[in-house]
OpenMM code with the backbone's topology and positions (N, CA, C; nanometers):
from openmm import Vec3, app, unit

residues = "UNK UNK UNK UNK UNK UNK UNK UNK UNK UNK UNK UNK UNK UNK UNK UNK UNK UNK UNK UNK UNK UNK UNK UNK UNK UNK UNK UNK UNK UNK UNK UNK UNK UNK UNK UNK UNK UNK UNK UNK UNK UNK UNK UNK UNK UNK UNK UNK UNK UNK UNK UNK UNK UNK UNK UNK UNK UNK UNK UNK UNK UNK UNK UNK UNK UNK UNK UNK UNK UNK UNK UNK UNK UNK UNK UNK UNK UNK UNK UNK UNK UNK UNK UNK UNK UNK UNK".split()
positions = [
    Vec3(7.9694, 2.7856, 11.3865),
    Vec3(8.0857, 2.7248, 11.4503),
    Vec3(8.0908, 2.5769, 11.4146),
    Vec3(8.1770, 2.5446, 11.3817),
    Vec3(8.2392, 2.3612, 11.3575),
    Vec3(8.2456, 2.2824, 11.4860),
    Vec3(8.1962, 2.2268, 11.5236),
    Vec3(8.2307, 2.1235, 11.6153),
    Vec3(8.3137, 1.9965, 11.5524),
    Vec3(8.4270, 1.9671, 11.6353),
    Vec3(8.5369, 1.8610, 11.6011),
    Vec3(8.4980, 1.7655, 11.7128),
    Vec3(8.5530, 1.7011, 11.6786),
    Vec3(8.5666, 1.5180, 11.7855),
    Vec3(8.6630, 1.5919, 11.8817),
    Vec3(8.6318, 1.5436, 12.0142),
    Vec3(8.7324, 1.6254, 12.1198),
    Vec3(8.6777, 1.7900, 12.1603),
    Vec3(8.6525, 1.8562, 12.0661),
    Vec3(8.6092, 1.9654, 12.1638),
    Vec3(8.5255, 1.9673, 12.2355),
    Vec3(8.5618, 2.0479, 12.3754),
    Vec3(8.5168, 2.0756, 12.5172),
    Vec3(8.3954, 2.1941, 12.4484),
    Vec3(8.2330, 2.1476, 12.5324),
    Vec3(8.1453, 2.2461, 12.4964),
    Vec3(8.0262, 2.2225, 12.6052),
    Vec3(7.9895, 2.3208, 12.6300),
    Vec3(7.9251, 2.4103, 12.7516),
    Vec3(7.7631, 2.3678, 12.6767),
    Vec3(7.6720, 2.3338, 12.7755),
    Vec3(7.5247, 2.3497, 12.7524),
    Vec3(7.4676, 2.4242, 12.7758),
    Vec3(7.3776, 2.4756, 12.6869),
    Vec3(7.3545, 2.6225, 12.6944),
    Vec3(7.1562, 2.6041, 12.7266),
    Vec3(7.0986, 2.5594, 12.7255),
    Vec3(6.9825, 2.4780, 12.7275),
    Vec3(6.9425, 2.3252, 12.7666),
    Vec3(6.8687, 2.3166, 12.8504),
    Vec3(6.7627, 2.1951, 12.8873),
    Vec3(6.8153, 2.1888, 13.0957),
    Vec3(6.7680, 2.0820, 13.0163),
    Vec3(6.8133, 2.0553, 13.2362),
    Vec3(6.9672, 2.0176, 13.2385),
    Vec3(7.0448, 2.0322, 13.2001),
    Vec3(7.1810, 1.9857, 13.2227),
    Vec3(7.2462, 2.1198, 13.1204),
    Vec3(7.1755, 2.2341, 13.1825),
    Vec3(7.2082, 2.3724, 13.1441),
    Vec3(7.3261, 2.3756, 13.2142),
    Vec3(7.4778, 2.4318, 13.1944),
    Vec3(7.5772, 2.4440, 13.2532),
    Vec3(7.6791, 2.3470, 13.2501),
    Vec3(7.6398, 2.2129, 13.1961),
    Vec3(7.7501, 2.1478, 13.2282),
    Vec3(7.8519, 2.1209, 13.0755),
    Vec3(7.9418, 2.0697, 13.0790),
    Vec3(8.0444, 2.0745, 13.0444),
    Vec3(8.0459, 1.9188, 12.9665),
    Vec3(8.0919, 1.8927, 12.8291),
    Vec3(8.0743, 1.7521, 12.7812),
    Vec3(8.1860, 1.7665, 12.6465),
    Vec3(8.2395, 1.6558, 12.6122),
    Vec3(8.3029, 1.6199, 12.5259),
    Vec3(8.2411, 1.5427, 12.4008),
    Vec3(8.2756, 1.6599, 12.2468),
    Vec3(8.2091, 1.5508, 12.1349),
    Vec3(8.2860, 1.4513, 12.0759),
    Vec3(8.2217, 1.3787, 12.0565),
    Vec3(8.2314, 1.2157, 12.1092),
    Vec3(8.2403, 1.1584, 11.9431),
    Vec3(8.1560, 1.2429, 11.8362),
    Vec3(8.0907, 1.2041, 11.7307),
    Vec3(7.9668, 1.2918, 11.6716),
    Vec3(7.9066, 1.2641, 11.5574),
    Vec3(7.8205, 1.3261, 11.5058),
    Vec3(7.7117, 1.2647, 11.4405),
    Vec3(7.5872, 1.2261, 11.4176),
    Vec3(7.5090, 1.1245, 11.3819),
    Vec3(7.3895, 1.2445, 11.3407),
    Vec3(7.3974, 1.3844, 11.2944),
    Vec3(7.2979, 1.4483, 11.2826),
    Vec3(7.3063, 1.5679, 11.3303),
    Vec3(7.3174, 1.4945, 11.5050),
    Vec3(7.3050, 1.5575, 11.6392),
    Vec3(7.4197, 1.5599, 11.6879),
    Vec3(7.4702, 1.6039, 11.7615),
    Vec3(7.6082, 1.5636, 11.8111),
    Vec3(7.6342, 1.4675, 11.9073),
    Vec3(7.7358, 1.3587, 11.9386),
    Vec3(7.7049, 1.2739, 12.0500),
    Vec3(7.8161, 1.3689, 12.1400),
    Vec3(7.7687, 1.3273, 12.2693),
    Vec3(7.8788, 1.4214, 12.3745),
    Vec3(7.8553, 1.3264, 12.4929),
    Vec3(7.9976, 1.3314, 12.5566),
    Vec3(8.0022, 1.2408, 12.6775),
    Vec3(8.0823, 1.3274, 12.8144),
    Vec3(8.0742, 1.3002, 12.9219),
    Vec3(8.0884, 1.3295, 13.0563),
    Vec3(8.1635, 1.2686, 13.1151),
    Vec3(8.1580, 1.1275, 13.0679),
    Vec3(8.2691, 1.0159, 13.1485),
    Vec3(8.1932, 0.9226, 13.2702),
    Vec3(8.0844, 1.0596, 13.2626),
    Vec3(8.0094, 0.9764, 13.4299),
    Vec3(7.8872, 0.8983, 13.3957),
    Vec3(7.7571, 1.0173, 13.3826),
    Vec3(7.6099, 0.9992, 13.3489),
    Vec3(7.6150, 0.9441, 13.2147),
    Vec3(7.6899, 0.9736, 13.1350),
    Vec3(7.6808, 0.9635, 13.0114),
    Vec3(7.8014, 0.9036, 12.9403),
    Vec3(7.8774, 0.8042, 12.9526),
    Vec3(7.9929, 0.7562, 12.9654),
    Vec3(8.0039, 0.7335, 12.7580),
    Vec3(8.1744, 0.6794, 12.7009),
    Vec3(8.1901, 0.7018, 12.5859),
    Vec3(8.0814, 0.5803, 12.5255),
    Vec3(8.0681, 0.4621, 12.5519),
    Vec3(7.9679, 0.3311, 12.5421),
    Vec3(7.7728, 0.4222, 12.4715),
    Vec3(7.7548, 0.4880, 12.5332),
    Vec3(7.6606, 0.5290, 12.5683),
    Vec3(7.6453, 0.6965, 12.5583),
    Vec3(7.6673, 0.7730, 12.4216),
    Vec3(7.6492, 0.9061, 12.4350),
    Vec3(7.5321, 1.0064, 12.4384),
    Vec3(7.5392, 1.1062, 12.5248),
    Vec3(7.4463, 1.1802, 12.4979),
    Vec3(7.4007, 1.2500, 12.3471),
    Vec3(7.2770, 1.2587, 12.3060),
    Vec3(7.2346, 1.3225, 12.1825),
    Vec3(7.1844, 1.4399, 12.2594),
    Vec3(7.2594, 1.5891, 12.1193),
    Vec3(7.1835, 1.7524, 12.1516),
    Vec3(7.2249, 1.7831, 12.0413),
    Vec3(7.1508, 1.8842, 11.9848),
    Vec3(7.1405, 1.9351, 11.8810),
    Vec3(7.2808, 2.0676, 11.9105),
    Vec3(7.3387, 2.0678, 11.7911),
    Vec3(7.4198, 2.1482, 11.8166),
    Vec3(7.4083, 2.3334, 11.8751),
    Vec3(7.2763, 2.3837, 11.8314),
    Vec3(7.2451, 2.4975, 11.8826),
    Vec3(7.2125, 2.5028, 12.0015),
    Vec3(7.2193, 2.3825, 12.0640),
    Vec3(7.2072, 2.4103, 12.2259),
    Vec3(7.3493, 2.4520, 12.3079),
    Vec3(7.4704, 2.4190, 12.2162),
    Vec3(7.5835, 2.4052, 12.2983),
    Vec3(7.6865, 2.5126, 12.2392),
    Vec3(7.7607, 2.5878, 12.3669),
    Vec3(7.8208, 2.6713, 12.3564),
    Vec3(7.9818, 2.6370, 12.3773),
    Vec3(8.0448, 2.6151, 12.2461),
    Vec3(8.1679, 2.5466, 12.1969),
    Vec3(8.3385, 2.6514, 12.3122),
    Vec3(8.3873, 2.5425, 12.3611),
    Vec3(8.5168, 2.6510, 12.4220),
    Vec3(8.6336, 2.6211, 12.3050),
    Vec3(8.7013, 2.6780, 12.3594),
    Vec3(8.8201, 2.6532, 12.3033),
    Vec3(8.9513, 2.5519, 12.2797),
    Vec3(8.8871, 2.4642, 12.3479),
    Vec3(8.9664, 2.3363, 12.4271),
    Vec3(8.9457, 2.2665, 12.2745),
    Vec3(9.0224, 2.1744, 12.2471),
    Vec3(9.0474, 2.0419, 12.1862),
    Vec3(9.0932, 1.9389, 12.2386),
    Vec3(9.0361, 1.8024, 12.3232),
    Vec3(9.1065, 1.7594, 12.3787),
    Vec3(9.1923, 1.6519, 12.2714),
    Vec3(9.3173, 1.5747, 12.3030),
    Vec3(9.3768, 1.4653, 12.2636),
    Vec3(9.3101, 1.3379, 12.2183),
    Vec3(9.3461, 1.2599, 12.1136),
    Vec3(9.2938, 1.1474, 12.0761),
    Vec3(9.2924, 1.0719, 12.2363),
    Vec3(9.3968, 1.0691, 12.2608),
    Vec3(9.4320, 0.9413, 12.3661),
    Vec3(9.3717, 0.9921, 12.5211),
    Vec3(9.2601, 1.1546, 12.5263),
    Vec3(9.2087, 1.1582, 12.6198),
    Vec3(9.0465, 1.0858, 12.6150),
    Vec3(9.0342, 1.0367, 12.5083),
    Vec3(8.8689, 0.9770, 12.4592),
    Vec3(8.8736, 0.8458, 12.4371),
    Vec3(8.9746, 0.7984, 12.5018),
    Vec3(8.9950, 0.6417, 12.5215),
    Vec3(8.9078, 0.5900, 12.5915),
    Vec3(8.9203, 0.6326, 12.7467),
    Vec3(8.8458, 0.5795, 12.8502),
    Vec3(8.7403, 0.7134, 12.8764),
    Vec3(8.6560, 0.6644, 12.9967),
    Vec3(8.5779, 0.7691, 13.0539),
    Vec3(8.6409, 0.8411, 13.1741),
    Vec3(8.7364, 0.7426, 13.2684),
    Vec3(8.8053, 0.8078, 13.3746),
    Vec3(8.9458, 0.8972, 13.3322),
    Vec3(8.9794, 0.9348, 13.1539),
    Vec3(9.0371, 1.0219, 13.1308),
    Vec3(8.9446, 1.1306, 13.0493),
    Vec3(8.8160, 1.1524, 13.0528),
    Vec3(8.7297, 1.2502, 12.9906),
    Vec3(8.7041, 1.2875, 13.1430),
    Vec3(8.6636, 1.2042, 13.2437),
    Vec3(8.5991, 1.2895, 13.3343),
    Vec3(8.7429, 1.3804, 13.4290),
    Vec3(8.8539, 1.3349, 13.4247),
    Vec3(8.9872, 1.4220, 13.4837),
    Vec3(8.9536, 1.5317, 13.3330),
    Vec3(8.9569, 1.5440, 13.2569),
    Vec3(8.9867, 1.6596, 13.1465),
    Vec3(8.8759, 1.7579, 13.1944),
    Vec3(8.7971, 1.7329, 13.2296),
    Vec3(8.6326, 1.7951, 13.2223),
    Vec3(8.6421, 1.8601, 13.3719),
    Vec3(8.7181, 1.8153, 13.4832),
    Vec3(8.6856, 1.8307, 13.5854),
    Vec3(8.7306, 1.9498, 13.6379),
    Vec3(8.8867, 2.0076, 13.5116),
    Vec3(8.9362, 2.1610, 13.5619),
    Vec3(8.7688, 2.2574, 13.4653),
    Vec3(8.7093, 2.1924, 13.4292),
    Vec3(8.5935, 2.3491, 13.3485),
    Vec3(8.4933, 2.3341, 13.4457),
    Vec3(8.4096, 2.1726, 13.5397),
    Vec3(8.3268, 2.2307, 13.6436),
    Vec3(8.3590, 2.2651, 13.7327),
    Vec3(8.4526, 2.3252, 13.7955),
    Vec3(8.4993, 2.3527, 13.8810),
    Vec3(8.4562, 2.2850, 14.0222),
    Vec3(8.4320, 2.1349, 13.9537),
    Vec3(8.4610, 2.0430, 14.0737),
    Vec3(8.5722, 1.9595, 14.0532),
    Vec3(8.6309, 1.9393, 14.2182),
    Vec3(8.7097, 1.8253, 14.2183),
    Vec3(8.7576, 1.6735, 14.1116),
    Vec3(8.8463, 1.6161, 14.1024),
    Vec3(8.8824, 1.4691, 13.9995),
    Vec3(8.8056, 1.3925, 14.0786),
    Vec3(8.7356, 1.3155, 14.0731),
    Vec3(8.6865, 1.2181, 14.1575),
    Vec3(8.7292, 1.1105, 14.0909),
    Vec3(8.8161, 1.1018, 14.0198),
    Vec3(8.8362, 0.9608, 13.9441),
    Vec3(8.9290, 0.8987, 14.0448),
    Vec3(9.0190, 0.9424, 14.1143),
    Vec3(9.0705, 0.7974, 14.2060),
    Vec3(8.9986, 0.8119, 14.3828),
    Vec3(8.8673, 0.8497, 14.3764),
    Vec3(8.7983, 0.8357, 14.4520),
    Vec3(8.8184, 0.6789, 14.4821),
    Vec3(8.7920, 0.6278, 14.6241),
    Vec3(8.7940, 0.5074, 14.6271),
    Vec3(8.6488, 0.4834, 14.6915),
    Vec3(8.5384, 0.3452, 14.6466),
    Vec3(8.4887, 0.3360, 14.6983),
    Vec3(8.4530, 0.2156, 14.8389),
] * unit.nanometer
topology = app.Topology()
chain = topology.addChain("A")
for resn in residues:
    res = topology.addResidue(resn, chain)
    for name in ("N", "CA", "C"):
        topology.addAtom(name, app.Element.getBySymbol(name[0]), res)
């Protein structure tokens, strides 16, 4: 499977088994971001056989910021937007 910039992909292995991340880039490894833990500044590295690719492509203009990766991401964990959470 090809991984593109923008596609939505599922972790299939380690401790952050289940969650849901956006690729960000490619340096080997793939970089993938969350918006939250792992914001676009700062990407996570996984080897691509850990991650189980959906079908999603998101938009250039959703990988701008992190508080529009973490609204994109938030209909696949089936948690809540917390982005206009106020604190």
């Amino acid at each position: 499977m090809q991984f593109v910039k923008g596609m939505v992909v599922r972790s299939k292995n380690g401790h952050d088994k289940g969650s849901f991340y956006v690729v960000c880039g490619s340096e080997g490894r793939l970089l993938l971001s969350d918006g939250q833990a792992h914001p676009i500044s700062r990407p996570k590295r996984k080897n691509p056989i850990h991650l189980a690719p959906t079908k999603t492509v998101l938009a250039d203009e959703s990988l701008l910021s992190d508080s529009e990766i973490r609204k994109a991401l938030s209909r696949f964990s089936g948690r809540p937007d917390f982005s206009k959470e106020v604190m």
